[in-house]
Residue frames as a rotation matrix with the C-alpha (Angstrom) as fourth column:
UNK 1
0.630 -0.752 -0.193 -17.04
0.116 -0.155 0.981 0.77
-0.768 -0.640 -0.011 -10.70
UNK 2
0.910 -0.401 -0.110 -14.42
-0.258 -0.338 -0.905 2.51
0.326 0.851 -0.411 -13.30
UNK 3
0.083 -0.970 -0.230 -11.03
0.961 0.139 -0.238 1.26
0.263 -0.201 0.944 -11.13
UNK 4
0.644 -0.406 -0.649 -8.20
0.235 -0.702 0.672 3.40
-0.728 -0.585 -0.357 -9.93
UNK 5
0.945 -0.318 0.075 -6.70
0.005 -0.214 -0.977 5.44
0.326 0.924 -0.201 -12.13
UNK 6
0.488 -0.862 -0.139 -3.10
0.864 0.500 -0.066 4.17
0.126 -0.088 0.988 -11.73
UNK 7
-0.235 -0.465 0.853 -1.66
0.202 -0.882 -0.425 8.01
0.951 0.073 0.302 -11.78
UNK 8
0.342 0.248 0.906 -3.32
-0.801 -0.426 0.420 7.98
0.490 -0.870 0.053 -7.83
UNK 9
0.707 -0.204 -0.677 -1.06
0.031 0.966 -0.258 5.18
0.707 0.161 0.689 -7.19
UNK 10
0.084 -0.994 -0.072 2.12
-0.808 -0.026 -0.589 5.14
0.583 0.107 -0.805 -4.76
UNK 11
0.349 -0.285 -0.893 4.07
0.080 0.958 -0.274 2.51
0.934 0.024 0.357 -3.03
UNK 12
0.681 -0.241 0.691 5.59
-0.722 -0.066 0.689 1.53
-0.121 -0.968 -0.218 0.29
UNK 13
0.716 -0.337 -0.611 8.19
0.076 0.908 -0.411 -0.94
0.693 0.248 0.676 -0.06
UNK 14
-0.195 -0.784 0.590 11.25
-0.957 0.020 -0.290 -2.08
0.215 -0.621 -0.754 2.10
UNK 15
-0.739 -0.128 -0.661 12.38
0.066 0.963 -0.261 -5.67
0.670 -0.236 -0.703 3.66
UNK 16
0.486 0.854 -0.185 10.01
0.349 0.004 0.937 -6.83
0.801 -0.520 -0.296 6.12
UNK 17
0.569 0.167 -0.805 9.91
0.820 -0.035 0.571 -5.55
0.067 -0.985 -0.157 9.45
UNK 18
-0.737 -0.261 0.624 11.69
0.379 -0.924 0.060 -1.70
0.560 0.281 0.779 8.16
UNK 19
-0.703 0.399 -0.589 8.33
0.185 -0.696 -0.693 -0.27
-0.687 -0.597 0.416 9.28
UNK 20
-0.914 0.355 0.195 6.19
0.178 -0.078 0.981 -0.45
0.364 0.931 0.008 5.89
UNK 21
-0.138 0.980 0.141 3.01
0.707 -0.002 0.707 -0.75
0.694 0.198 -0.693 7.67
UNK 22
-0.201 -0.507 -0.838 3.74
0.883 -0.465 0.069 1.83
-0.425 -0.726 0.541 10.36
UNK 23
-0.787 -0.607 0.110 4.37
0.333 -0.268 0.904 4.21
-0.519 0.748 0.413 7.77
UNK 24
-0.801 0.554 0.226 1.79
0.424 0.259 0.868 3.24
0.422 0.792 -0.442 5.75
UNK 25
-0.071 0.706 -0.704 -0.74
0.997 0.043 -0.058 3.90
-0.011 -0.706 -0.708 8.98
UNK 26
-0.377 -0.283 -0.882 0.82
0.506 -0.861 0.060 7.13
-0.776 -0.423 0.468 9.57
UNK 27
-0.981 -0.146 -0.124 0.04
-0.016 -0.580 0.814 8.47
-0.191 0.801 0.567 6.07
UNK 28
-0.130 0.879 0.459 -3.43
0.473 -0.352 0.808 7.51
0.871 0.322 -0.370 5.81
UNK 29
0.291 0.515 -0.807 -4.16
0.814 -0.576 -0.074 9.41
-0.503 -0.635 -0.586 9.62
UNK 30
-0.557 -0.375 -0.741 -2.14
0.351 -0.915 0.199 12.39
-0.753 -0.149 0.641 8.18
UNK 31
-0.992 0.018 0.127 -3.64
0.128 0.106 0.986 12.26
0.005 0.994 -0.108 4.64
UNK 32
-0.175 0.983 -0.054 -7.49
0.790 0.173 0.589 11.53
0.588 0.060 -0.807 5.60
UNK 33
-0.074 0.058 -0.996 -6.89
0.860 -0.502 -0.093 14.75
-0.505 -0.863 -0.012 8.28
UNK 34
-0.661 -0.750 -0.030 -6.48
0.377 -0.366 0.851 16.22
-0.649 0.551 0.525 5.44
UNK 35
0.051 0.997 -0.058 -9.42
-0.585 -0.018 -0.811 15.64
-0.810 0.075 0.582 3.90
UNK 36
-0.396 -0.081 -0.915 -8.42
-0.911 -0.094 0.402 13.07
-0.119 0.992 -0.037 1.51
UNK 37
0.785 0.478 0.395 -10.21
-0.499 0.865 -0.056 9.84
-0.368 -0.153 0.917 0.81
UNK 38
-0.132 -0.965 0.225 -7.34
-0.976 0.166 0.143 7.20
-0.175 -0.201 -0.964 0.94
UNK 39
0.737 0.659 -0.151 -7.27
-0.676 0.712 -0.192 3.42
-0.019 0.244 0.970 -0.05
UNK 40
0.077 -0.995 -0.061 -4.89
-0.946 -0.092 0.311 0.84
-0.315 0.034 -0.948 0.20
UNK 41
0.715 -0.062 -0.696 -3.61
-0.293 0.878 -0.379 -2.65
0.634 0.475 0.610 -1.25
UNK 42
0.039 -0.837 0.545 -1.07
-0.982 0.068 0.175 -4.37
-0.184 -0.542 -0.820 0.88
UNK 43
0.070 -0.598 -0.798 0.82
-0.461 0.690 -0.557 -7.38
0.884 0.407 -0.228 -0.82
UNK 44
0.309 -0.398 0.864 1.51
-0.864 0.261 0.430 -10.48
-0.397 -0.879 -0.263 1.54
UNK 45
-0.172 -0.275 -0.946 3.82
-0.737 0.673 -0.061 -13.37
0.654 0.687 -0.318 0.28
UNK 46
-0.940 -0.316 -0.128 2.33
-0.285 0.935 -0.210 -15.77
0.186 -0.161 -0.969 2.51
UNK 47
-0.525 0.851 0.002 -1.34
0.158 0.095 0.983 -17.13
0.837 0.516 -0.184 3.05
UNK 48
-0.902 0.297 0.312 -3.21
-0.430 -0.575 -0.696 -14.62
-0.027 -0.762 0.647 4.63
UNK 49
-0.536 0.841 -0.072 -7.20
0.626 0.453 0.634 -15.09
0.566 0.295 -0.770 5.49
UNK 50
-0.849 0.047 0.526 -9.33
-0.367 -0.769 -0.524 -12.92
0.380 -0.638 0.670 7.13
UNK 51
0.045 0.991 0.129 -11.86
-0.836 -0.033 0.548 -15.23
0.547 -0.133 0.826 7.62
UNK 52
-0.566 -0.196 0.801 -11.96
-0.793 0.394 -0.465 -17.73
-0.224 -0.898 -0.378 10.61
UNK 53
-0.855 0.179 -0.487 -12.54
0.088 0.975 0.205 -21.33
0.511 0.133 -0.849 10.41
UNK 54
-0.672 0.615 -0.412 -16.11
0.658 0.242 -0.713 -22.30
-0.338 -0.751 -0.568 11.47
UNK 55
-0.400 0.640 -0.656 -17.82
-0.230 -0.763 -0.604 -18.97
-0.887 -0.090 0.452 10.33
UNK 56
0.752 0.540 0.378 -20.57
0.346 0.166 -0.924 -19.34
-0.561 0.825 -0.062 7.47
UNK 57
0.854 0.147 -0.499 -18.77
-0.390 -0.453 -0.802 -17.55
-0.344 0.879 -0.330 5.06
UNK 58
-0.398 -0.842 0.364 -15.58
-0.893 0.447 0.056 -19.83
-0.210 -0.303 -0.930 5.73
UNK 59
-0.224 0.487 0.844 -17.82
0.028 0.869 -0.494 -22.86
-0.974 -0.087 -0.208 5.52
UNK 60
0.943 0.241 -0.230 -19.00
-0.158 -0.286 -0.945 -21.27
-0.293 0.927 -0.232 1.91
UNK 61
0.397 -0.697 -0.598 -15.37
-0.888 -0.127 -0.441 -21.30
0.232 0.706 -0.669 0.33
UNK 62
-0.847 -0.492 0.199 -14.20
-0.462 0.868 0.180 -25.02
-0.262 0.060 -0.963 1.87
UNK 63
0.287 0.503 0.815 -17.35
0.304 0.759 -0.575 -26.22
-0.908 0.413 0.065 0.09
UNK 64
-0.045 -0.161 0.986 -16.12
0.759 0.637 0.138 -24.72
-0.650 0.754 0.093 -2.89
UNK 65
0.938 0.313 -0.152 -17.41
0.206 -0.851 -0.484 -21.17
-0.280 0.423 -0.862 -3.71
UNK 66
-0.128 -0.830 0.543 -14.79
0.630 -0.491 -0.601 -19.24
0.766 0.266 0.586 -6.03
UNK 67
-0.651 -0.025 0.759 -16.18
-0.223 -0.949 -0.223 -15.66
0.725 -0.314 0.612 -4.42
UNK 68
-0.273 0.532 -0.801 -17.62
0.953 0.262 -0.151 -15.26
0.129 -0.805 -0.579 -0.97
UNK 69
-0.580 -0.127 0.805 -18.99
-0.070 -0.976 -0.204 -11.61
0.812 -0.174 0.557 -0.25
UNK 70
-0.292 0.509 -0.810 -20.16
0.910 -0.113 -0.400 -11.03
-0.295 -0.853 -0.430 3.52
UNK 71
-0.334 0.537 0.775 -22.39
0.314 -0.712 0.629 -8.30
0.889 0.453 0.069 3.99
UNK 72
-0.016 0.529 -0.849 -23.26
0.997 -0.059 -0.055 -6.29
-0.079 -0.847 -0.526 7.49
UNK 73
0.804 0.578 -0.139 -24.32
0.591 -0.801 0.093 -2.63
-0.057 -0.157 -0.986 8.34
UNK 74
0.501 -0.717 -0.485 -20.72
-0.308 -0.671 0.674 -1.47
-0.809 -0.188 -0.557 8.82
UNK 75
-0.304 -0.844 -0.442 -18.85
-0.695 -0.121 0.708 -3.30
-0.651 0.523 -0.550 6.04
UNK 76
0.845 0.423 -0.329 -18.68
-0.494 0.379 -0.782 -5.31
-0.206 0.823 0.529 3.20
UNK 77
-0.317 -0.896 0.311 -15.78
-0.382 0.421 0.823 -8.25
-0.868 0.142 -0.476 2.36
UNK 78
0.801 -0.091 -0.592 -15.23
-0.515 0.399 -0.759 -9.86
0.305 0.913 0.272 -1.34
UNK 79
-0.074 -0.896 0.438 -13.19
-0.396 0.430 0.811 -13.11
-0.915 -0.114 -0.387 -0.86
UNK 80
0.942 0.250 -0.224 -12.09
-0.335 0.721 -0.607 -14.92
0.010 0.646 0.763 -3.90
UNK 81
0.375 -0.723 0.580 -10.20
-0.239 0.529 0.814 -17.80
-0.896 -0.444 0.025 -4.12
UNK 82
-0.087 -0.598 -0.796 -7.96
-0.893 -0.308 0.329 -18.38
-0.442 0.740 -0.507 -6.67
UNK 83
0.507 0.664 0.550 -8.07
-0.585 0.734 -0.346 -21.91
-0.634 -0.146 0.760 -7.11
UNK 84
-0.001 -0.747 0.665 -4.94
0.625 0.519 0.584 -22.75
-0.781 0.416 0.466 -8.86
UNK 85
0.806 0.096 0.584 -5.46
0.404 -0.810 -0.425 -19.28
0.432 0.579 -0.691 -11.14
UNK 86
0.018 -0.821 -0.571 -2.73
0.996 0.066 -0.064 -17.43
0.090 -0.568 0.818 -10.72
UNK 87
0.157 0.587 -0.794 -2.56
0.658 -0.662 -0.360 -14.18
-0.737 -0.466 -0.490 -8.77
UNK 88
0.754 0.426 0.500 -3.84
0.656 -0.528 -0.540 -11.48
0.034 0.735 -0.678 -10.01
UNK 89
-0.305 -0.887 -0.347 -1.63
0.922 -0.184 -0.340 -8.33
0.238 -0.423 0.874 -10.56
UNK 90
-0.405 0.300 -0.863 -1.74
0.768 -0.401 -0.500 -5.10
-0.497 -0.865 -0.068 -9.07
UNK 91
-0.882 0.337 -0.330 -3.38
-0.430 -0.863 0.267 -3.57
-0.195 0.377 0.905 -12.03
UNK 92
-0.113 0.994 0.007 -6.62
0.270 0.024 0.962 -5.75
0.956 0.110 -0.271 -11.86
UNK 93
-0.108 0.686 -0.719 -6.96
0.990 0.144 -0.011 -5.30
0.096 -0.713 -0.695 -8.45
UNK 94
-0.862 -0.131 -0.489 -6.68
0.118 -0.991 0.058 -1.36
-0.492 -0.008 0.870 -9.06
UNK 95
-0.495 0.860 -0.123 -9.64
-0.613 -0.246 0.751 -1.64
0.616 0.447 0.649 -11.50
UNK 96
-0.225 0.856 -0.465 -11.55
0.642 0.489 0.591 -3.62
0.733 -0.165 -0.660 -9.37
UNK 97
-0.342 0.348 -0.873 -11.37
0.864 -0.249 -0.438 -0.87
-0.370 -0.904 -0.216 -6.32
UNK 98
0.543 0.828 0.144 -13.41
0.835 -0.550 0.019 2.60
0.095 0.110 -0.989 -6.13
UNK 99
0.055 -0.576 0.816 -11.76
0.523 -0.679 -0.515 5.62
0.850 0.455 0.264 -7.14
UNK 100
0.893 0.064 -0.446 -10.39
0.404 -0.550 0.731 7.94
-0.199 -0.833 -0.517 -4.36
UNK 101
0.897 -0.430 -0.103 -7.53
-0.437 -0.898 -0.052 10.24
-0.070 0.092 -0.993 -4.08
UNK 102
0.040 -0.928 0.372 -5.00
-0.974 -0.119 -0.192 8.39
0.222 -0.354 -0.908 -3.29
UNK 103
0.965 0.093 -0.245 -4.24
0.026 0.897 0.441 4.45
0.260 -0.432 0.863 -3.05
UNK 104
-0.012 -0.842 0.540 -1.20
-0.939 0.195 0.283 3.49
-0.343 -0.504 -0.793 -0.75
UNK 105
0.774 0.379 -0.507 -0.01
-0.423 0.906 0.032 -0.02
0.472 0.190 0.861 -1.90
UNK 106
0.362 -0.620 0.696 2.10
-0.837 0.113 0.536 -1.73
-0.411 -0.777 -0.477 0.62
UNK 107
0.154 -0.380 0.912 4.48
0.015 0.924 0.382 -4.37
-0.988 -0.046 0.148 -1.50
UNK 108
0.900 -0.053 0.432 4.35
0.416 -0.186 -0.890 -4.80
0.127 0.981 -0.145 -5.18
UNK 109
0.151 -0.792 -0.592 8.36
-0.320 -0.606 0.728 -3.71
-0.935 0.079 -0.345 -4.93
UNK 110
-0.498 -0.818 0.288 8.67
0.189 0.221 0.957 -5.03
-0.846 0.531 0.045 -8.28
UNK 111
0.424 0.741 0.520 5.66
0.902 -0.295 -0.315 -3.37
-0.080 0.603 -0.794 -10.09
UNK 112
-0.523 -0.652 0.549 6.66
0.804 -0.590 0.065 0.01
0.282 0.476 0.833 -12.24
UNK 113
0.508 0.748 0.427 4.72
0.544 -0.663 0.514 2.52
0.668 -0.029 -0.744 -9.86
UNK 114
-0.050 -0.585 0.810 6.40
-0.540 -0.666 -0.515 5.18
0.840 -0.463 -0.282 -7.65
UNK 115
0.393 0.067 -0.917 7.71
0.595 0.742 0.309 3.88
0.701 -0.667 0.251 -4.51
UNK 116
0.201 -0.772 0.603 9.28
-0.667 -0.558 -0.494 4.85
0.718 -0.303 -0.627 -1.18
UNK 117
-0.050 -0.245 -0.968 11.41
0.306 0.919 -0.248 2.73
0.951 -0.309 0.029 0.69
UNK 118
0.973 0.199 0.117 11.47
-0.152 0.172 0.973 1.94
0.174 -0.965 0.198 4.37
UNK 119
0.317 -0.830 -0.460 14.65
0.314 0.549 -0.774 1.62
0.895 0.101 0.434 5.53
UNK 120
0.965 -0.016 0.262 15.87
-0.240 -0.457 0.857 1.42
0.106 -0.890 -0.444 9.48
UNK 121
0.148 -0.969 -0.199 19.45
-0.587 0.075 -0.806 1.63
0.796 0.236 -0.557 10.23
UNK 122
-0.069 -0.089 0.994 18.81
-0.804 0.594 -0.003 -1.13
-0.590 -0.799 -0.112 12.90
UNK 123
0.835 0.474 0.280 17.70
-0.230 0.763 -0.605 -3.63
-0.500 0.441 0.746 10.14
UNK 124
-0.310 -0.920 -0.241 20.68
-0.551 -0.033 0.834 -3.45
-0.775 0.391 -0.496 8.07
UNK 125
-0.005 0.142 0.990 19.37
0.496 0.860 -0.120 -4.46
-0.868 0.491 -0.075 5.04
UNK 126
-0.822 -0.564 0.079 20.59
0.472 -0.598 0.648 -3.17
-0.318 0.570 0.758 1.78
UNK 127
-0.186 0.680 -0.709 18.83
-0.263 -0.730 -0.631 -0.64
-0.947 0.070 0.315 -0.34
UNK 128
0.004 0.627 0.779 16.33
0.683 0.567 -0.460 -1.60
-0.730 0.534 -0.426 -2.51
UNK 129
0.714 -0.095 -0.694 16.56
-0.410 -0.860 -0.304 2.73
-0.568 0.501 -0.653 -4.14
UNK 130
-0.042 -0.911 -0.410 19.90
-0.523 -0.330 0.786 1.58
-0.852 0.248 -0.462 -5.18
UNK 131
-0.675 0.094 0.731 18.75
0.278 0.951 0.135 -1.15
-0.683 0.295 -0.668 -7.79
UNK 132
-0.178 0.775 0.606 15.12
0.966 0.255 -0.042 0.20
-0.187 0.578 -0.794 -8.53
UNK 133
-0.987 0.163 0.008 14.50
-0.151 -0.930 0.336 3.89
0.062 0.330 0.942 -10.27
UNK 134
-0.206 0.965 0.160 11.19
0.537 -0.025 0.843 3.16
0.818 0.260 -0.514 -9.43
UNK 135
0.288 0.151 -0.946 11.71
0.957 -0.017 0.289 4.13
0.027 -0.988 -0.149 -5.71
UNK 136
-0.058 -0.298 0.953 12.16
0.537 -0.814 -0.222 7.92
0.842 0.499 0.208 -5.91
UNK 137
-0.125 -0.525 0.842 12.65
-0.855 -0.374 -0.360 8.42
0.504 -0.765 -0.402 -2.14
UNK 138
0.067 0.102 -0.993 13.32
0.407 0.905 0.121 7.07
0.911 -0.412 0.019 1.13
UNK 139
0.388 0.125 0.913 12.42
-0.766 -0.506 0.396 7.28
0.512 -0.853 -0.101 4.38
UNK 140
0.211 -0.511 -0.833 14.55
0.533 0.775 -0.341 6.65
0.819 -0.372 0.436 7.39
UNK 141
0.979 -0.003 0.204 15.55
-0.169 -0.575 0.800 7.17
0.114 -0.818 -0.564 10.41
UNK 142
0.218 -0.976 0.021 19.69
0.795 0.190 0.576 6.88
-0.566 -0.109 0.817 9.70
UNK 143
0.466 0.079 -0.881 21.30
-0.088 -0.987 -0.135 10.26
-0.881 0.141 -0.452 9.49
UNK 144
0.056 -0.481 -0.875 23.54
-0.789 -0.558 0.256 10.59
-0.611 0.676 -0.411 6.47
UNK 145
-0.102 -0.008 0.995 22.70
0.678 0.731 0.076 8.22
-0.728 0.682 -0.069 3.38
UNK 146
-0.644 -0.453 -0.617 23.80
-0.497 -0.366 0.787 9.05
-0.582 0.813 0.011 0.06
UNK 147
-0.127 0.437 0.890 21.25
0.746 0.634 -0.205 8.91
-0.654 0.638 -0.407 -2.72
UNK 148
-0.997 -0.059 -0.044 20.34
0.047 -0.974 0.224 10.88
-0.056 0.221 0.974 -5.40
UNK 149
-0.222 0.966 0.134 16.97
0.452 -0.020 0.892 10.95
0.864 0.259 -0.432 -4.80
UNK 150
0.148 0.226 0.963 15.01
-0.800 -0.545 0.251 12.84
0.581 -0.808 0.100 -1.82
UNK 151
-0.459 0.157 -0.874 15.14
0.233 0.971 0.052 11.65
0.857 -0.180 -0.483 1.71
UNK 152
-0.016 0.813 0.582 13.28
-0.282 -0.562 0.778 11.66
0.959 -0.151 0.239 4.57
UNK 153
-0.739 -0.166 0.653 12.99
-0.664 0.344 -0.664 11.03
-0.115 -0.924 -0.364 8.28
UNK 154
-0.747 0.597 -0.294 10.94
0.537 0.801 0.264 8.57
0.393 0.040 -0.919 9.11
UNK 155
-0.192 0.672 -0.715 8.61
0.797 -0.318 -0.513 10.91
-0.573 -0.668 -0.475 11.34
UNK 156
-0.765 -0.040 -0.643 8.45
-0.260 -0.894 0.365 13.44
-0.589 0.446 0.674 8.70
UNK 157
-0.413 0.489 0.769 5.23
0.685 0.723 -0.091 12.36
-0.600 0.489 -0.633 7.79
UNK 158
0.631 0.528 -0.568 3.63
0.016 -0.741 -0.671 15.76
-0.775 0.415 -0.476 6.54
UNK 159
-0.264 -0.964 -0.025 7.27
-0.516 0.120 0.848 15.57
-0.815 0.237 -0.529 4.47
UNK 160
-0.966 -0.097 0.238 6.85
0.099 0.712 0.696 12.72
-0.237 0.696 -0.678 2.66
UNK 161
-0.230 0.932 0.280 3.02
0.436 0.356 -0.827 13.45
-0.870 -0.068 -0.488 2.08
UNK 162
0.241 -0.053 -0.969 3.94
-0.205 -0.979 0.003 16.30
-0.949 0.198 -0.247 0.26
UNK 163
-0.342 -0.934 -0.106 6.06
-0.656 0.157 0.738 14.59
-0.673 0.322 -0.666 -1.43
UNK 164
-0.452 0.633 0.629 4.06
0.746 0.655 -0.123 11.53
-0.489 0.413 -0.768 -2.72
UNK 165
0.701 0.713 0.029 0.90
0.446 -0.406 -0.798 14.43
-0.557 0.572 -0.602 -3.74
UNK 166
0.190 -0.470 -0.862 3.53
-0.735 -0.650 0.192 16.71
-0.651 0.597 -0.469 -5.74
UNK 167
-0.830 -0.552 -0.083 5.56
-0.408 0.499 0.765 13.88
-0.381 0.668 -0.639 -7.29
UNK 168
-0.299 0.881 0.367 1.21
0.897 0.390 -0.206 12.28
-0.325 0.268 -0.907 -8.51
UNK 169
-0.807 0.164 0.567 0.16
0.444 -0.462 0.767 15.70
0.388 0.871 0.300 -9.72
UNK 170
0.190 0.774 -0.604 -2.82
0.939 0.036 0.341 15.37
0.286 -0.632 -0.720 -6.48
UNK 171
0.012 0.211 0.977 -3.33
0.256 -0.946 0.201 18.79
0.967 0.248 -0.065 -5.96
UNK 172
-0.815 -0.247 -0.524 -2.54
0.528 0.055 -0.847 19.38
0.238 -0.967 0.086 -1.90
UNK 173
0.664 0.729 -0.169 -5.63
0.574 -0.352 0.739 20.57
0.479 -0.588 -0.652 0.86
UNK 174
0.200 -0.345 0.917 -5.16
-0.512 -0.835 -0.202 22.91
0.835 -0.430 -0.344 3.37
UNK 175
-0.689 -0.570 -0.448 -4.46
-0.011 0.627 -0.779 21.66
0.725 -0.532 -0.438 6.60
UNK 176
0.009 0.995 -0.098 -6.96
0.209 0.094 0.973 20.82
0.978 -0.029 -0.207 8.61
């Protein structure tokens, strides 16, 4: 495994409940219609698990295991616990995943890769664009916001896809 080459990077970012993962959905159906192969990271600041008390491989990490990897016909999980290490950032876990066109990384708003915010004019929560020159558009669904950077409807997903592969250098597909 050689990692992700950070240049097939972009971001999602916004306060919670904006619509980040929404979004985030929408781009890989439009994107993988597309014919691209798509990956994502998605940041959570509180303590997620995907594994369920009781199951073997759950029983493996509260005896103690750092790394747990399950293993079945359809998929494959890698858990590791940290163990008072502290987390990792979002450039090891980029080298630890398998190159593809395109990783989406939902969070990391304070890491120096391209972003676009989320932003609903029901949330009322300030703009993150205005602060970070990393964010270099934003999608919404409030008509008339001043930035200088592009913006976007929210539903303009084909929009903002464009956008993301032009502003990365990712050569665009036909439409499928």
């Amino acid at each position: 495994m050689t990692g992700q080459p950070p240049e097939r990077v972009f971001g999602i970012v916004g306060f919670k409940n904006n619509g980040k993962t929404v979004l985030t959905c929408r781009l890989i159906d439009h994107l993988k219609a597309q014919g691209y192969r798509i990956s994502t990271i998605k940041h959570a600041h509180h303590d997620a698990d995907i594994d369920q008390p009781g199951r073997d491989s759950w029983r493996h990490r509260e005896s103690g295991a750092t790394e747990v990897l399950l293993s079945t016909s359809q998929r494959w999980m890698h858990v590791h616990e940290l163990r008072q290490e502290a987390e990792p950032a979002l450039a090891d876990h980029l080298a630890r995943m398998t190159p593809v066109d395109l990783v989406l990384v939902e969070g990391f708003k304070r890491d120096s890769h391209a972003k676009i915010e989320v932003h609903r004019a029901e949330r009322d929560t300030p703009l993150i664009a205005h602060e970070d020159p990393t964010v270099v558009a934003l999608a919404t669904d409030q008509e008339a916001i001043a930035l200088d950077r592009p913006v976007f409807h929210l539903d303009d997903i084909a929009g903002i896809a464009a956008f993301m592969l032009d502003h990365l250098g990712i050569a665009r597909r036909a439409s499928s």
